[in-house]
C-alpha positions in Angstrom: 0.0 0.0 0.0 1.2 3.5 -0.6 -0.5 4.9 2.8 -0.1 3.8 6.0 -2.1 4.1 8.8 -1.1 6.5 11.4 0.3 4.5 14.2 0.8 6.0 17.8 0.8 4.9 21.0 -1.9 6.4 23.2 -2.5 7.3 26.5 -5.7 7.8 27.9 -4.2 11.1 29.7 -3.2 12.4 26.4 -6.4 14.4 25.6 -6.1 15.9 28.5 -2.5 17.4 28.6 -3.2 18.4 24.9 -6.5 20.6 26.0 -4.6 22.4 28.7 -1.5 23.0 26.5 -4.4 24.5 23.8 -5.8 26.6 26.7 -2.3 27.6 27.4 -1.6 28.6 24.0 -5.0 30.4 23.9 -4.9 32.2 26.8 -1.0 33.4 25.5 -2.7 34.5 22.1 -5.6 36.4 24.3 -2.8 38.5 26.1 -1.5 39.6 23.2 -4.7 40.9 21.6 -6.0 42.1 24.7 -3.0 44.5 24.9 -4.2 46.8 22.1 -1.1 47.8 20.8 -0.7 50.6 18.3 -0.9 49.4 14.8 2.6 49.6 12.9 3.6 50.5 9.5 2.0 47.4 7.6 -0.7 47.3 9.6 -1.6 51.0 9.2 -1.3 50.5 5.6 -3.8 47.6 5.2 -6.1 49.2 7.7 -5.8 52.8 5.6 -7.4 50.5 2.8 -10.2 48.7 4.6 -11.3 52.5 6.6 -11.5 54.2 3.0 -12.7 51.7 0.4 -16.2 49.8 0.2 -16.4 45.9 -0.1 -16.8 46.2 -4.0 -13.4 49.4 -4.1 -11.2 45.9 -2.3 -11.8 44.2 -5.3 -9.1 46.1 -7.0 -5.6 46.7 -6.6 -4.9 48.5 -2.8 -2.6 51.6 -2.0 0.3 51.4 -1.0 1.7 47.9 -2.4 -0.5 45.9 -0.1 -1.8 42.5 -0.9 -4.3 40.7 0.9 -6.6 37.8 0.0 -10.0 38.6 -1.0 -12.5 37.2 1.8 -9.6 38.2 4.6 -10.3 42.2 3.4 -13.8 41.6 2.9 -14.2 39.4 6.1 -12.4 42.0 8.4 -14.1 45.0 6.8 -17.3 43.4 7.7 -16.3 43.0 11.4 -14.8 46.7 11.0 -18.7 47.7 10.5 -20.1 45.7 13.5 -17.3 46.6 16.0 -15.8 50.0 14.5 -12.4 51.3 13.1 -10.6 50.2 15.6 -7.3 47.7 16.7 -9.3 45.0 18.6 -11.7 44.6 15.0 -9.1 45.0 12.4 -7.1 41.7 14.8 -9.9 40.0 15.4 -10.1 37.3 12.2 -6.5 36.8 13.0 -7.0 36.1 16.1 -9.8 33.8 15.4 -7.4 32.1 13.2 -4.6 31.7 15.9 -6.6 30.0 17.9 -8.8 28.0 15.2 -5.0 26.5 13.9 -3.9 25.7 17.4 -7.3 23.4 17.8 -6.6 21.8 14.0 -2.9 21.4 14.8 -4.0 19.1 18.3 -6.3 17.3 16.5 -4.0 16.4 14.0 -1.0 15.5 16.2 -3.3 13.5 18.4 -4.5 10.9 15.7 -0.9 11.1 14.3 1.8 10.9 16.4 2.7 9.1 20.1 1.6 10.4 23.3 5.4 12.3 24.1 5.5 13.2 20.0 2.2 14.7 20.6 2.6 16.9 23.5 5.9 18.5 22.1 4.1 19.3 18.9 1.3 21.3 20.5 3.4 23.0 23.4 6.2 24.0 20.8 3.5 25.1 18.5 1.6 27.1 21.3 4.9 29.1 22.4 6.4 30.0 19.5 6.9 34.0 19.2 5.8 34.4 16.0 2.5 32.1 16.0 1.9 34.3 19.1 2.0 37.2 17.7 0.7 37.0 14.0 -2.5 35.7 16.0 -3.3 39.5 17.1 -1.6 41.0 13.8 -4.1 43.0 11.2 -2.8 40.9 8.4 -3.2 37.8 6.8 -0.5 35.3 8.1 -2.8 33.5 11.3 -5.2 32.2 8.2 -1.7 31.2 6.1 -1.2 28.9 9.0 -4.7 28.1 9.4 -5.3 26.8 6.1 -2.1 24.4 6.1 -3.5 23.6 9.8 -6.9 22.2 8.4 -5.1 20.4 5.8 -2.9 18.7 8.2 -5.7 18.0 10.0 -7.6 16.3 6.6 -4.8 14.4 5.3 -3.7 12.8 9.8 -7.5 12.1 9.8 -8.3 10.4 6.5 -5.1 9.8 4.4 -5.8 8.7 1.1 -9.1 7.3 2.4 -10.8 11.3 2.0 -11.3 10.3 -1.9 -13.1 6.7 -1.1 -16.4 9.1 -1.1 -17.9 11.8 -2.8 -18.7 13.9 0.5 -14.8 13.6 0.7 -14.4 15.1 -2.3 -17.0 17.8 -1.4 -15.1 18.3 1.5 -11.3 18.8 -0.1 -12.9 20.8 -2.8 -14.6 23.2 -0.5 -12.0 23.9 2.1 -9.1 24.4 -1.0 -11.9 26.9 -2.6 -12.4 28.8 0.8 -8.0 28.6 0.9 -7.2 30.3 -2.0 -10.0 33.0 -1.1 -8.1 33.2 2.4 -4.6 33.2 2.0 -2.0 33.5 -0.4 0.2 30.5 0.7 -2.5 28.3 0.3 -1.4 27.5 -3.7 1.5 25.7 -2.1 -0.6 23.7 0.6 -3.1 23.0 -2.5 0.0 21.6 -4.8 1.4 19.4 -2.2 -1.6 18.0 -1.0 -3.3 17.7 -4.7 -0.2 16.0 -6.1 0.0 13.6 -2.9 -3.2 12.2 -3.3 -2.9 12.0 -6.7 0.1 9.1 -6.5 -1.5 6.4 -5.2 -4.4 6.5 -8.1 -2.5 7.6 -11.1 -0.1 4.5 -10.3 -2.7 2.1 -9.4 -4.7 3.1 -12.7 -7.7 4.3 -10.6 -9.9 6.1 -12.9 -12.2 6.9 -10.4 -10.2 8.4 -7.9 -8.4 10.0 -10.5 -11.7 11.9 -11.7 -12.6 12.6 -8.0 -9.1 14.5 -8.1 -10.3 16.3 -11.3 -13.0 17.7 -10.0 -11.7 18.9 -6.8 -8.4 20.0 -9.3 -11.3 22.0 -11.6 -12.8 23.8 -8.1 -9.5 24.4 -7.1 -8.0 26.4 -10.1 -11.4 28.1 -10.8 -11.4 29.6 -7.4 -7.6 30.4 -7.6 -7.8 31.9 -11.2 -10.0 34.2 -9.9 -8.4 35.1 -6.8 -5.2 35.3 -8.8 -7.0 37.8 -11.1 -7.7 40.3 -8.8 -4.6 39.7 -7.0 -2.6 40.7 -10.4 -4.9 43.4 -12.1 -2.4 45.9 -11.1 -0.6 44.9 -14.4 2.5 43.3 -11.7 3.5 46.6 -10.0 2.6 44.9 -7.0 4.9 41.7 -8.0 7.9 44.5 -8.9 7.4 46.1 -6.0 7.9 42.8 -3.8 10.9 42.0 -6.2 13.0 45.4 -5.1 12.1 45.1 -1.4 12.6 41.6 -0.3 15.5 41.3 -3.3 17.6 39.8 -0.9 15.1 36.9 0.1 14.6 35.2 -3.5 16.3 31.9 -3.6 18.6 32.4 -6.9 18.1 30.1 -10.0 21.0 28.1 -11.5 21.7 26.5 -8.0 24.8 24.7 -10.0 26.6 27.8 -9.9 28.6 27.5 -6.1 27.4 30.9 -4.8 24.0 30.9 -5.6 24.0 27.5 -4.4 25.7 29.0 -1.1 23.1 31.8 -1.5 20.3 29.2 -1.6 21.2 26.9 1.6 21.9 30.3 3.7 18.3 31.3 3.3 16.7 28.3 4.0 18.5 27.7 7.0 17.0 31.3 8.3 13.4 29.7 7.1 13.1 28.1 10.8 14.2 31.5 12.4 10.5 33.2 11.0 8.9 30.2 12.7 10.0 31.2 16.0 13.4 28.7 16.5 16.6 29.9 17.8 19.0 30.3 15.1 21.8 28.3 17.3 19.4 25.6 16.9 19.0 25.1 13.3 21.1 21.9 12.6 19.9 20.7 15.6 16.5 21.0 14.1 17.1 20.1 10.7 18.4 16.4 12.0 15.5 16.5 13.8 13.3 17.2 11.0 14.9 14.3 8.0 14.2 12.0 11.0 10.4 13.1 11.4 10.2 12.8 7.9 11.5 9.5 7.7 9.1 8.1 10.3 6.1 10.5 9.1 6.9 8.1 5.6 6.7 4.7 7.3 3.3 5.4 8.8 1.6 8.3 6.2 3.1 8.5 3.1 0.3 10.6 1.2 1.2 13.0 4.6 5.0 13.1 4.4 4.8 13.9 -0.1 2.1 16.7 1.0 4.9 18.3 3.7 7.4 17.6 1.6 5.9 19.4 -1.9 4.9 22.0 0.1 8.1 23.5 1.0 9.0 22.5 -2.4 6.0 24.8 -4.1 7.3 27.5 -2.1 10.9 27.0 -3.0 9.9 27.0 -6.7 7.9 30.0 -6.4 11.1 31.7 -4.6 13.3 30.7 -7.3 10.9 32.2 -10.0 11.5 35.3 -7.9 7.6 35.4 -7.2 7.8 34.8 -3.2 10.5 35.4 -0.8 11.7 32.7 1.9 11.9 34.8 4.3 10.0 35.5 8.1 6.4 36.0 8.0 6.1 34.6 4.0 7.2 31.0 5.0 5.6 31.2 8.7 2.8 29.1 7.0 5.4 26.1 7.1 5.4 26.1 10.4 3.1 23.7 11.0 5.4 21.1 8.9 8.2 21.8 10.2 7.0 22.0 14.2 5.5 18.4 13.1 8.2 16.5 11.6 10.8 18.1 14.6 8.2 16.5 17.2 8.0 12.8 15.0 11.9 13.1 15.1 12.5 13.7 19.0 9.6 11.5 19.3 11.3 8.6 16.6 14.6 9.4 18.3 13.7 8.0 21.9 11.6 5.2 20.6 14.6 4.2 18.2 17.8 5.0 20.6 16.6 4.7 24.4 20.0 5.5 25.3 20.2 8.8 23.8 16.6 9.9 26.3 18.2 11.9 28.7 20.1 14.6 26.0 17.4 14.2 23.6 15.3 15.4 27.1 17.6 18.0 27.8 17.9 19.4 24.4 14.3 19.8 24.2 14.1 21.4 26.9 16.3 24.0 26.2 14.4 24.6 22.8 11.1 25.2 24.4 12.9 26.8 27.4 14.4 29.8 24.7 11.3 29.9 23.0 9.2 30.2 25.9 11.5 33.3 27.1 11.2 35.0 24.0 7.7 34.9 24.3 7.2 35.7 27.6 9.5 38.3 27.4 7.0 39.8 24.1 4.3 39.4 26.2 5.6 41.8 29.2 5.9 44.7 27.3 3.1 47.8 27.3 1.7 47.5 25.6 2.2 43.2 24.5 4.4 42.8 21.7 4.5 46.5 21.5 6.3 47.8 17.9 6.3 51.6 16.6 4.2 53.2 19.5 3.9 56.6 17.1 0.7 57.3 18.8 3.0 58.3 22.3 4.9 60.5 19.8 2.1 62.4 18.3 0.8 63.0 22.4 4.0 64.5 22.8 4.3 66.5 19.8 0.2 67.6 21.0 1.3 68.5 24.5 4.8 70.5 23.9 3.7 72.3 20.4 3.5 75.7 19.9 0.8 77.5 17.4 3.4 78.2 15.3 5.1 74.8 14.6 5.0 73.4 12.3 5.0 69.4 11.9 7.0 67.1 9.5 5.8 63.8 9.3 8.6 61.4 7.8 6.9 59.4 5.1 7.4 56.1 6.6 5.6 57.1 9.2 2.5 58.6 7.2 -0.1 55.7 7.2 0.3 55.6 11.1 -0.1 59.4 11.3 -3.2 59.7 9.2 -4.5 57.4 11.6 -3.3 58.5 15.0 -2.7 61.9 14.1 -6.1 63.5 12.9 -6.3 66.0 16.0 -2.4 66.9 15.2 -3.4 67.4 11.8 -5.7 69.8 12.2 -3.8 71.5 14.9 -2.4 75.2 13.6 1.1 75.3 12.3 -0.1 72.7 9.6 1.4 69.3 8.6 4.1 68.1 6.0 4.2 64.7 4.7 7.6 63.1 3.6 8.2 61.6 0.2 9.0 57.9 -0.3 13.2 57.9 0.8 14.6 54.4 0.3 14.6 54.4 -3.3 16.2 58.2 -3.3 17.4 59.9 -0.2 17.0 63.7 -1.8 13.4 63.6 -2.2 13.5 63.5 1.7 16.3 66.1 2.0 14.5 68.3 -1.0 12.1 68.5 1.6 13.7 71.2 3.4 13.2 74.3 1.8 9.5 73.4 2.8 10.3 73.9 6.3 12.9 77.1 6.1 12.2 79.9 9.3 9.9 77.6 11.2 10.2 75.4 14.4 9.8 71.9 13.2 8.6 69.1 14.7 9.9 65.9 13.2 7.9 62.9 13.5 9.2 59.6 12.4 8.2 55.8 12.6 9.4 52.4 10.7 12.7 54.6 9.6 14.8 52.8 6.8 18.2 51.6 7.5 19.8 51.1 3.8 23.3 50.5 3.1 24.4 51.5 6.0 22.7 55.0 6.1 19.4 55.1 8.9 17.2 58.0 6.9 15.9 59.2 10.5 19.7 60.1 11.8 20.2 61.6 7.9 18.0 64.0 8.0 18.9 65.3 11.8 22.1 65.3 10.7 21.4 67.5 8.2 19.1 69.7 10.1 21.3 69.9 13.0 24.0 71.3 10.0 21.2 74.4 9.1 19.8 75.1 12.4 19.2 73.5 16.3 18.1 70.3 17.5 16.0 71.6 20.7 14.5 68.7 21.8 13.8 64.8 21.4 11.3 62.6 22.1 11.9 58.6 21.6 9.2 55.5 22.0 10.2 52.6 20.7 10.7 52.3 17.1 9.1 55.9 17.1 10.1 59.8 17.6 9.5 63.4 17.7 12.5 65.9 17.2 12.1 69.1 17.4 14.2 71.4 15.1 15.0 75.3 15.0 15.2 76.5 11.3 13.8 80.2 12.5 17.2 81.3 12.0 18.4 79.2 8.9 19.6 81.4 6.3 18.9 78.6 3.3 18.0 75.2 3.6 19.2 73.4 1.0 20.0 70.1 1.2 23.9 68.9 1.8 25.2 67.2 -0.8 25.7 63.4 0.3 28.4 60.7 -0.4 27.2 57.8 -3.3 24.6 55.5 -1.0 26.3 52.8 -1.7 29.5 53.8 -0.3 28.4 53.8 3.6 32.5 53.4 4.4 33.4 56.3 2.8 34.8 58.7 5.7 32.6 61.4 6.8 29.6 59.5 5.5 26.4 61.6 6.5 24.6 58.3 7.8 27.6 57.4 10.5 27.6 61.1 11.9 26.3 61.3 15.4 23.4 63.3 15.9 23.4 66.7 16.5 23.8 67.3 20.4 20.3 69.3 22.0 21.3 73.0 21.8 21.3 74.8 24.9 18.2 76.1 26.5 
């Protein structure tokens, strides 16, 4: 046969230590979107798009090179208009997603793998940082994990067996339809699961499985043609776009050649970073992971091809330069990969008894890092707290004068228009920034704009390219044509304010080539101006 049953040994106190290390999870998942944190840059962005457009204006391409899968935006805009513009509704499908995946991935563990594989699986999957946080994130990476969650869940709970009957098929056809509607990723779950459960019937000359699989292939591609449509009608600025600022994450084609082959291996072995692992750990984890595989293939082989073909759909994607491998892109994976790392501890100790204790300990050293990190996320103020611009824009309300004037950076614009509608219409008025990473003098061209005023500069999400941080460039600079007064820092966030009453010109400096950072007297490696004296 070409698909084992699952085999695993069971204990009858196994349900129960898998329902309190779900709660756990939960409750971890709950902190974090309890906390209400500010939205940051991408999140701004996304919600800037869901505030101004109707359900029918989502349909086309967004502002701002954002992306998002069609019944996520029309999904959360429709809890936006039951709940209101606000954090807690623009998080709320993810978070229903976090904790939806969490329930999939138990139920799929529990029918798949022993009582000790098991347990690791769900505690490792309800600690990790990154499945944490993308659970109470306004974007669409908790139902990337959810669909591959569901799937997992399918294939450990029927195998092959889910084409022996047309509600089956109903079943697969639906959930991949609802996929590509949901997330992006999905394309990749679809292909590896598709082509696993196509093997068996193609070589056993099964014509009617095989025309079970073409009807739930025809469902599938209709529903992602379409979703593909709308995802490209923007004629592929959106894919250029992706191409110049994740450049560095494409895995290079031609792997024959030894440095993009080098190129290649050095980005997957960053791929179990984004899900959350320690990066001293990831040999550790890759042994780990070829022996999970190995024993996910003597008891499910239809599950191991589908894990296997996934990764290897995204890979192919990468190498087409039409999806990075890089953090939240490939946390979809995680799933697989927490998976086949708890079948390989679990395959180790059935297989080497001696090896127990340091298999033990090493394991518990993994979860003991990961836990940290998390619970380290989790004690910030807000939770998992990131550009906190709306402390900046109280300041900038509290210390400005009528006269000031205010200079948003352009990173930081989304976030302003949202948190900064009462500075806005303040008096002094408001200048936005122009776009800086592709050019740094459209930001510096800027400052003829604010010539014989007192400037506050507020900044967010500031760029840090080739060496250069745009945020300490332009201080530098206005420090060079009048006063730094005062600054006010949050994290990843600022106000500065800046004396250019007496500023004779302000014309931007002329800067060295961008990318030369190491020439000597590099504007991005000056310190900052020091505070002029009261």
């Amino acid at each position: 046969m070409f698909d084992f049953p699952a085999v695993a040994t069971r204990s009858r106190y196994l349900g129960k230590v898998l329902l309190l290390v779900v709660l756990f999870g939960a409750t971890l998942r709950l902190l974090h979107y309890a906390g209400g944190r500010p939205l940051w840059h991408d999140e701004a962005m996304i919600a800037l798009n869901l505030f101004r457009r109707s359900y029918q204006d989502l349909l086309m391409p967004l502002d701002y090179d954002q992306s998002a899968p069609v019944l996520w935006l029309l999904g959360t805009k429709f809890v936006i208009g039951l709940f209101g513009p606000g954090e807690m509704a623009l998080r709320l499908i993810p978070l229903l997603a976090g904790l939806a995946s969490l329930g999939f991935f138990a139920l799929a563990v529990r029918r798949s793998l022993d009582a000790a594989g098991a347990a690791l699986a769900v505690l490792v999957f309800a600690i990790a940082t990154p499945l944490v946080y993308y659970a109470a994130e306004a974007k669409q990476y908790a139902t990337d994990v959810l669909v591959f969650t569901v799937f997992l869940w399918m294939l450990a709970r029927w195998g092959q067996g889910i084409l022996r009957s047309w509600g089956g098929v109903a079943l697969l056809a639906g959930a991949g339809a609802v996929s590509v509607l949901l997330s992006l990723s999905a394309v990749f779950v679809l292909f590896g699961v598709g082509v696993s459960l196509a093997v068996q019937p193609v070589l056993r000359r099964d014509g009617e499985a095989v025309l079970r699989l073409a009807v739930i292939g025809a469902v599938w591609l209709l529903c992602f043609g379409a979703a593909t449509y709308l995802a490209t009608s923007d004629s592929g600025s959106l894919v250029a776009a992706m191409r110049k600022y994740w450049s560095g994450w494409f895995i290079p084609p031609a792997l024959f050649i030894p440095s993009r082959f080098v190129a290649a291996v050095r980005i997957m072995l960053q791929v179990p970073e984004g899900m959350g692992f320690p990066a001293s750990s990831v040999m550790l984890l890759v042994l780990f992971a070829v022996l999970g595989l190995y024993d996910t293939w003597q008891r499910s082989r239809v599950l191991a091809l589908a894990l296997v073909l996934t990764l290897v759909g995204a890979v192919a994607a990468s190498m087409a330069q039409l999806y990075p491998m890089t953090a939240r892109f490939v946390l979809f994976l995680a799933p697989g990969m927490i998976y086949v790392l708890a079948a390989g501890v679990s395959f180790t100790l059935r297989m080497v008894p001696r090896l127990r204790w340091p298999v033990l300990g090493v394991v518990a050293l993994l979860v003991g890092l990961m836990s940290f990190e998390t619970w380290a996320h989790l004690r910030m103020t807000p939770a998992f707290s990131r550009e906190q611009i709306d402390r900046s824009i109280e300041a900038v309300l509290r210390k400005k004068q009528p006269d000031d004037l205010v200079y948003v950076y352009y990173a930081a614009v989304p976030a302003f228009q949202i948190y900064g509608k009462a500075l806005a219409a303040a008096p002094g008025g408001v200048v936005y920034g122009r776009d800086a990473r592709s050019d740094w003098t459209y930001m510096l061209a800027d400052m003829p704009k604010l010539c014989g005023r007192r400037v506050w500069f507020l900044w967010s999400h500031p760029a840090d390219l080739n060496g250069v941080n745009d945020v300490r460039l332009f201080e530098y600079v206005a420090g060079r044509v009048g006063r730094v007064l005062e600054r006010d820092v949050s994290r990843e966030a600022g106000a500065t304010l800046i004396d250019l009453t007496a500023a004779e010109r302000c014309d931007a400096m002329p800067i060295e080539e961008p990318g030369r950072p190491w020439v000597p007297g590099h504007p991005g490696f000056r310190p900052l101006p020091a505070l002029a004296s009261p």
